[in-house]
N, C-alpha and C positions, 0 to 999 in steps of 0.2 A: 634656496636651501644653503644653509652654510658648509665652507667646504672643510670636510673634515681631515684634509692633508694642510691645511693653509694653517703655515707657524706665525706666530700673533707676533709686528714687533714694538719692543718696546718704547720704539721713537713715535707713533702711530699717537700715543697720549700725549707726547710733546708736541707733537704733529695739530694736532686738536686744540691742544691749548695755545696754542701763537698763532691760531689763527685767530682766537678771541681778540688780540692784540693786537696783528702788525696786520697792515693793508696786502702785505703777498707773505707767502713765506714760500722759500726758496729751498729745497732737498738737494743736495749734492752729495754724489757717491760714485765710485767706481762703478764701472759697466757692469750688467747681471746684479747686483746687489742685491735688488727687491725693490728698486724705488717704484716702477710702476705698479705690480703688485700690490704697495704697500699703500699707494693714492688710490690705485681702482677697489681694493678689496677693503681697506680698513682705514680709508678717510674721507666722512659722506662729500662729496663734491656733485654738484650739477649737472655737470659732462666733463667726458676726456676726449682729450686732442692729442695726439701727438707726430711731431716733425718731424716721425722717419719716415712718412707717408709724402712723398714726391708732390703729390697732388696740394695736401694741404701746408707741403712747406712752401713750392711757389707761390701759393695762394698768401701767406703770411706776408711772402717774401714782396709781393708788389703793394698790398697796403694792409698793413700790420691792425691799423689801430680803424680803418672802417671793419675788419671782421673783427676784432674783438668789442667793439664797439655794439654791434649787432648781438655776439654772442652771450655779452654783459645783462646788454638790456633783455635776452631773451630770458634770461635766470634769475632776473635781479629778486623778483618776487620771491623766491624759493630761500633767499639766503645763506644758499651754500656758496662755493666756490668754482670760479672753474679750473679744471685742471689741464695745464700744458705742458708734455713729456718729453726728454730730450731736445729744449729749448735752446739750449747753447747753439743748437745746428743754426740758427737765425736769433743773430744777435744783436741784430736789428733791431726787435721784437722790441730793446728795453724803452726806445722812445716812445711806443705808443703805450706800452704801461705806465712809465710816467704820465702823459697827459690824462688816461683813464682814472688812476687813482688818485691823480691833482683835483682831476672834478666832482670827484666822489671820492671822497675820505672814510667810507667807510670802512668795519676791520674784514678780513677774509675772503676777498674777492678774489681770489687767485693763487692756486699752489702752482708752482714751478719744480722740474725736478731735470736733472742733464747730469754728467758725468762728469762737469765741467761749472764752474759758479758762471754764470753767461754773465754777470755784472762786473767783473773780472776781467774779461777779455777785451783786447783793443778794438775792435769793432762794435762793442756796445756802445750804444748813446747817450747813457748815464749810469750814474752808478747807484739811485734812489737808497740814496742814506739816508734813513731813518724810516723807513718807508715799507724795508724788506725785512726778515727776522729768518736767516739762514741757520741750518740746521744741515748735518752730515750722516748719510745711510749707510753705517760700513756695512761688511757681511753679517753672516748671521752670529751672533752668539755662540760661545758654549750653553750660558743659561735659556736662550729663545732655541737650541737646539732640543734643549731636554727637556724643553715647557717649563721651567722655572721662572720666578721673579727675577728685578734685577738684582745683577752684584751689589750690595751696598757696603762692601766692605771697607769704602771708602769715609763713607757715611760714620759706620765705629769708630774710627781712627778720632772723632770730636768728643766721645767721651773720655774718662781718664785714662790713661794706660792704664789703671789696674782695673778700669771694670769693662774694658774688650772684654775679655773669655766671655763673659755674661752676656755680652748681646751677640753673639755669634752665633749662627744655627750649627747644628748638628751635619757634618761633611755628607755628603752623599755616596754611597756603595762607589765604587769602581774599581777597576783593575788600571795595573800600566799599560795593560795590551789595546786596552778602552782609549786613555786616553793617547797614547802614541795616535792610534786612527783618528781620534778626534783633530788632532794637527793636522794629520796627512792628509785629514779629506778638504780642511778648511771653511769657509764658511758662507762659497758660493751656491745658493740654491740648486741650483741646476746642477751644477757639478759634483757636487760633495756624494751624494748617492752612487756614483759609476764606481766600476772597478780599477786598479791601479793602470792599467793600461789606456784604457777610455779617458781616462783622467787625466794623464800626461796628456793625451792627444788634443785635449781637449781645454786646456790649460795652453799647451804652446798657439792651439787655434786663436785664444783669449788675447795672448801676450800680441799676433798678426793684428788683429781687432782693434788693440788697442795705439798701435803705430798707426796703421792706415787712417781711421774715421778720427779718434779722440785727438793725439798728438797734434795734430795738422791744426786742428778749430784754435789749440791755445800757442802752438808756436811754427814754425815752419821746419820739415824737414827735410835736411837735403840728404843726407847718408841714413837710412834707416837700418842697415845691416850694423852699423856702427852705437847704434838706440838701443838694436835688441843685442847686441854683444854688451851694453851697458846694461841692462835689464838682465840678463844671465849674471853679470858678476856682483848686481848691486842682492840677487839671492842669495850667491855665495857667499855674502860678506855680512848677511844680517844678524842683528846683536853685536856687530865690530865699530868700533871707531871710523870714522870717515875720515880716512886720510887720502886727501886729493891728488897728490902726487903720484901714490901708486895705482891706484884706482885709473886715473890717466892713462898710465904704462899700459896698465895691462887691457883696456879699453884700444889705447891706438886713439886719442882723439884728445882735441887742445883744451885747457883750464875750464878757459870760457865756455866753449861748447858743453865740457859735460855740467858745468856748474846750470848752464840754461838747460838739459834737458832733467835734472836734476827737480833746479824749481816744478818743469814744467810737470814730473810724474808724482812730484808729492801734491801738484794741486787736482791731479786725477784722484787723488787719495789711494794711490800704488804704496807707495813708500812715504815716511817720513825721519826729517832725523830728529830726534831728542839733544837740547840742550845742555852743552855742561852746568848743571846746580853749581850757582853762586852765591855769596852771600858777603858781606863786610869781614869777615871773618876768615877768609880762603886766601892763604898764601902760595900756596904753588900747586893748584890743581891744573889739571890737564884739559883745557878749553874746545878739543875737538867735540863735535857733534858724536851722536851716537845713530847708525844705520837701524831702522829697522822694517823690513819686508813684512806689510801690514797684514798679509793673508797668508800663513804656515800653510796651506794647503797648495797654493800656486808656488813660493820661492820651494818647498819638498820636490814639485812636478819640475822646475826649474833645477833642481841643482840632481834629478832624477834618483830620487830615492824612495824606499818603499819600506816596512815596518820591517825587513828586514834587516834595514839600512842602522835601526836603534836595536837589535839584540842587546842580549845582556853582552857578550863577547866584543861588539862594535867599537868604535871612537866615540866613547861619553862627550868629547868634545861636539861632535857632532849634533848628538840629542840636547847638549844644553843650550847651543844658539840657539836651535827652534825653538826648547820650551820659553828661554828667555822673549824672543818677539812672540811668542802667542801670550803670554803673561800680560805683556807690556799694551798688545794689541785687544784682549780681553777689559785691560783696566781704561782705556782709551772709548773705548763702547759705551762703558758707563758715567764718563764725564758730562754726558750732557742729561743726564738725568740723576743726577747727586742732588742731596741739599744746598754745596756750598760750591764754589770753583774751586777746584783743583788744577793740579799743572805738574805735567810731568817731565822728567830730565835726570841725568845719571852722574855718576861723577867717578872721579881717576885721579889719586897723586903717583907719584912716584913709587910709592906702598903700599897704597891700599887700594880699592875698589868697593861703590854698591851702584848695582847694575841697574835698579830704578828707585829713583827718589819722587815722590808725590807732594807736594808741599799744597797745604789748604790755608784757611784763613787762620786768622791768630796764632803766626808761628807754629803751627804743626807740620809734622812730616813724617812720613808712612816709608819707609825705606825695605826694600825687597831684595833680597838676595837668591839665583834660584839653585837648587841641587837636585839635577838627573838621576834620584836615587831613590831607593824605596825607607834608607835609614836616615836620621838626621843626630847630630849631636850640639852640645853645647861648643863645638870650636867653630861652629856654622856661623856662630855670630858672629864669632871676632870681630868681622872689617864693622858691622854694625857697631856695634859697641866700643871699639874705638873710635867711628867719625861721630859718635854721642860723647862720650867719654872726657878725651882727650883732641878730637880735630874738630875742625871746621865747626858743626851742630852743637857746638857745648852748647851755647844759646838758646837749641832748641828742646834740648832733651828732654824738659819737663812736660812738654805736650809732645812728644813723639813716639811713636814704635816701630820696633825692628820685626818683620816678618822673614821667615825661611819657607820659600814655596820648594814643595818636594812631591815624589807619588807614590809617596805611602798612605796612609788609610785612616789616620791617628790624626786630631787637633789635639795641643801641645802647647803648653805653657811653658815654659824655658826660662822663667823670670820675671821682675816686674817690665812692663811694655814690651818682652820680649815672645813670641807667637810662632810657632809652626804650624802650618795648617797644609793639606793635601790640595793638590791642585785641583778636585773636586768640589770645595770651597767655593769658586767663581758659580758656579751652577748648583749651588745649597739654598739660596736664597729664597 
């Protein structure tokens, strides 16, 4: 009987469809995500394995490739897959799938899912390039929250600027009070339900979890108090510039060190930074990376704030970093399920600012600005409309437009390619 609590996700059809294609495919996500969930409940496979089981990771661990060799043959007829969960823990594992699928080329034998790319790591055996077809489980959605399709707002951005309005659905009801929670709770299954108390607790248990078991598989730790003191302040600083030097200070720990533990938590898919947008065109833009804390609901538990923390009275400043990473981390979700690739990255001169730029194929670009408010006006665009206008994007302005995300209730023409639309927009679809 199907379960009627179990939110459908959207990677689940990507999921299906690579496996038409590639000999394994490969799920990578942070811990709690849904990956197993999302293999057991909504991707037909022949059986599940998975290596937190003591018993069957020794067993992996002494000969990889006589038990899945065994287990192959025992499903072969069925043509599904099999599926092995938290794999990175034995990353061993990758030679006996190489020999397995060298002998049998066929597509789908194998979903993988770990919190970590196991092909990746220094103790795999190889890396089977061309072989595997990796894919990324973040959290949940806004839209998989509310039962919606996906975002394709990325999608519009290929028609002309002047006929967006047109393919735009109609925003969905909400309030700010909606979606402030919607951040706060973020978009861990298990989590996101509890109350704010539960939730910090439960959130910092997350943050222990992730030092102890994950960290260790992709790099070595020697100070771990020194990890989560950098995991504390890489919350505090999300939607900020990554400037290293301070970042260091106030950490207490050398260049190198945090820049490895850095690498090591954006391949957990904790954090990532966004690229400074370049182009042949850009004379004095400001090249740091942009920080951004991939789950509003963990960096809120982390830097301990609650819907109190955004009243209307509050530090606006404060509600615009989150909403900015939850925006940024909403549009991220739906990259791998767009028509075209996309690529996202921000940009900074001296004067101006936009806080995320999307650039697709045939010179377009999608550029977002956010405002923590329930009004917007025409001077919302400025920085837009000057990096079209007159900087960097002349080039691109004919296929480009300017968005103003805000939480008011109103979609909003503002000019030609120019768009307001309510943060409720991501989950309209």
């Amino acid at each position: 009987m199907p379960d009627a609590n179990l939110i459908q996700r959207h990677l689940a059809s990507s999921v299906i469809e690579a496996l038409q294609t590639s000999r394994i495919v490969n799920i990578v996500g942070p811990r709690q995500a849904g990956k197993s969930t999302l293999v057991e409940k909504q991707v037909p496979v022949a059986e599940y394995i998975t290596m937190d089981s003591d018993t069957i990771r020794n067993t992996f661990s002494t000969d990889a490739y006589a038990q899945l060799r065994t287990i192959a043959n025992r499903h072969k007829a069925t043509g599904l897959p099999i599926a092995l969960d938290e794999v990175q823990r034995v990353p061993e594992i990758t030679l006996a799938l190489k020999r397995i699928v060298d002998e049998d080329n066929r597509k789908g034998q194998f979903v993988l899912t770990g919190s970590a790319d196991v092909f990746s790591l220094a103790r795999a055996g190889d890396s089977l390039a061309g072989r595997v077809h990796t894919l990324i489980l973040r959290p949940l959605s806004a839209a998989e929250i509310k039962g919606a399709g996906v975002c394709r707002l990325l999608d519009a951005v290929e028609f002309k600027p002047v006929e967006i309005m047109s393919t735009l659905p109609p925003p969905s009801p909400y309030s700010r009070v909606g979606a402030i929670d919607l951040m706060l709770r973020g978009g861990f299954p298990e989590i996101r339900p509890l109350d704010d108390r539960q939730r910090m607790g439960r959130y910092g248990s997350y943050i222990d979890s992730i030092i102890v078991k994950d960290v260790p598989i992709v790099a070595p730790v020697r100070k771990p108090d020194l990890l989560r003191r950098l995991i504390d302040q890489l919350a505090a600083r999300t939607a900020q510039e990554l400037n290293m030097s301070k970042l260091c200070t106030a950490v207490g720990a050398r260049k190198e060190t945090v820049g490895d533990w850095l690498d090591t938590l954006e391949r957990l898919c904790m954090v990532q930074r966004s690229p400074s947008w370049a182009s042949s065109d850009v004379k004095k833009a400001v090249h740091w990376p942009k920080l951004h804390f991939l789950d509003t609901g963990c960096a809120t538990a982390l830097r301990n704030e609650t819907a109190d923390s955004f009243d209307i009275g509050a530090d606006p400043t404060a509600l615009g970093a989150i909403l900015e990473s939850y925006v940024y981390s909403e549009l991220d979700k739906t990259l791998p399920l767009l028509n075209s690739q996309w690529h996202l990255s921000h940009w900074r001169s001296k004067n101006a600012e936009i806080d995320i730029i999307a650039e697709g194929p045939g010179r377009r670009l999608a550029l977002f600005e956010m405002k923590a408010s329930s009004t917007v006006s025409q001077a919302d665009f400025k920085p837009i409309d000057w990096f079209l206008q007159e900087g960097p994007g002349k080039s691109y302005a004919a296929k480009s437009v300017g968005f103003v995300v805000y939480l008011g209730d109103q979609l909003l023409a503002m000019g030609p390619g120019r768009i307001c639309f309510p943060l409720s927009m991501l989950w309209s679809f």
